[in-house]
N, C-alpha and C positions, 0 to 999 in steps of 0.2 A: 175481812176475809184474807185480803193478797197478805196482809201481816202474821198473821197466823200460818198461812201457808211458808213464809220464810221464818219464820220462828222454827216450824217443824222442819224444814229443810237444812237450817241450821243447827238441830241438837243429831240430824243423819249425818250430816257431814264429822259431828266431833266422835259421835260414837264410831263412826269408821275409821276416822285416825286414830280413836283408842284401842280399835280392834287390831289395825297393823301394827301401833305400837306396842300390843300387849306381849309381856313374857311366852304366849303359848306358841304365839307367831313365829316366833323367836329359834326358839327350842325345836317346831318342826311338829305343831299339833296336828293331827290326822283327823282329828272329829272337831265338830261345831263347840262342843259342849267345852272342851279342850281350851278352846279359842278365847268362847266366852265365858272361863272361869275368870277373869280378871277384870269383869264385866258388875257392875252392881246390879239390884234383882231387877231395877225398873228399865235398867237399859240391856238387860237379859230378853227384857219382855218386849220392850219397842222392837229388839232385832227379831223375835219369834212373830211380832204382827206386822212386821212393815218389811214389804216384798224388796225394796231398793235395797234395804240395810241387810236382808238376808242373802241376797245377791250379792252383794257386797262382799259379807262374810265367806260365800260358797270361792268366790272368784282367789280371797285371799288364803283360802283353804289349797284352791288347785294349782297356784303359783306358787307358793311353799313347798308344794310336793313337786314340784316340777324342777325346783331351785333345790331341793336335796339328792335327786335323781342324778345329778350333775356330778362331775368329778372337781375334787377342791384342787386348787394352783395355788393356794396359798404357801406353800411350801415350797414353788420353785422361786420366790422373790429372795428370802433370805436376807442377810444386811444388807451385799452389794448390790440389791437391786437396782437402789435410786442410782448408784454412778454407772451402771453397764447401762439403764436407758438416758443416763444424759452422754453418757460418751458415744451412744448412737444417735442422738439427736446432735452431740456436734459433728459426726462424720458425716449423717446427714447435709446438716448445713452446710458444711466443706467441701464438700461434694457439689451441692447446686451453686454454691459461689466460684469453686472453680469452675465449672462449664459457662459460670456467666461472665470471668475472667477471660476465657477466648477472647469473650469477641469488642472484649473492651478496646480494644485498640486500634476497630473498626473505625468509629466516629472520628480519631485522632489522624489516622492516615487518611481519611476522608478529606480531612478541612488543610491539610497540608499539600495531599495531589491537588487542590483545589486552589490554591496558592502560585504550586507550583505551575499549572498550567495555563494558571492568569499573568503569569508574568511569561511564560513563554508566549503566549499568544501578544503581548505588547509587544516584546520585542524583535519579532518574528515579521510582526506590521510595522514597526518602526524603520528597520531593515530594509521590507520591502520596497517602502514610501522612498527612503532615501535614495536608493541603486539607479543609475540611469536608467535613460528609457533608452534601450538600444535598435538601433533601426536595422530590419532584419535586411542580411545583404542575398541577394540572389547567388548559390553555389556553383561553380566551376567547374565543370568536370573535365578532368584531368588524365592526360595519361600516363605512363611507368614514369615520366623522365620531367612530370610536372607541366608539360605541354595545355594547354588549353585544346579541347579537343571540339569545343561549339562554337561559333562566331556568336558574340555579342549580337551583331544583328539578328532582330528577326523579322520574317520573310511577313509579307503585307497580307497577299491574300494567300488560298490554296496552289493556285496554279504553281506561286513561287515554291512554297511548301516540294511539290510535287518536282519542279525543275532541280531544287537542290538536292533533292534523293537522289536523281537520275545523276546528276554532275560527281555524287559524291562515290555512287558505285562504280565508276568508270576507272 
């Protein structure tokens, strides 16, 4: 049985490609009969009894008519067609290669700041490492004429604190 059923499936399948192939297809037939003059009588007959294959036929019947309802552009290719869309497929292209041209030079100054601030940072600690250690010295304060205006000394407790304010407003 399942062999026969693919036997039969198989001679639906060829009569529909004979059907789209056929001349009437072609040409813009409007009726069945149209369709299937190019049809021998027995597979005339399979398409009048077997619902898939007439479906078939109706379907390539209403896309034919749908596909002549159209307006033809055949006429706007002309000869120069193929160089006007390849000379747009290279602008195209030229176009997304230069915007990818920006930023090519990204990665290159990348690896070169990268460089350059590994070597700064060496020598910046090399530098540092080397410089004395300088010992901070206690400031002076001074007045117009370069005077030392504090005593070195400083006072022990408050009390002193308190006695040399009084000595110094005097």
């Amino acid at each position: 049985m399942k062999s026969l059923g693919n036997k039969q499936e198989m001679g639906c399948r060829e009569i529909q490609m004979q059907m789209e192939d056929a001349p009437g297809a072609v040409t813009g037939a409007r009726e069945l009969a149209e369709l299937l003059a190019a049809l021998s009588n027995a597979e005339k007959e399979h398409v009048t009894t077997c619902a898939e294959c007439r479906a078939a036929a109706e379907n390539i019947l209403a896309s034919r008519a749908l596909l002549d309802g159209l307006p033809s552009n055949a006429d706007l290719g002309g000869p120069w067609f193929a160089p006007r869309v390849m000379a747009a497929i290279a602008a195209r292209k030229a176009e997304r290669e230069s915007a990818a041209d920006a930023f090519t030079f990204l990665p290159r100054l990348a690896a070169r700041l990268t460089w350059a601030s590994a070597v700064a940072l060496l020598l910046a600690s090399a530098w540092l490492y080397q410089r004395p250690a300088s010992t901070p010295t206690n400031p002076v304060i001074t007045d117009i004429t370069g005077e030392p205006i504090a005593d070195n000394a400083t006072p022990a407790t408050n009390d002193e604190v308190l006695v040399s304010l009084a000595e110094k407003a005097r």
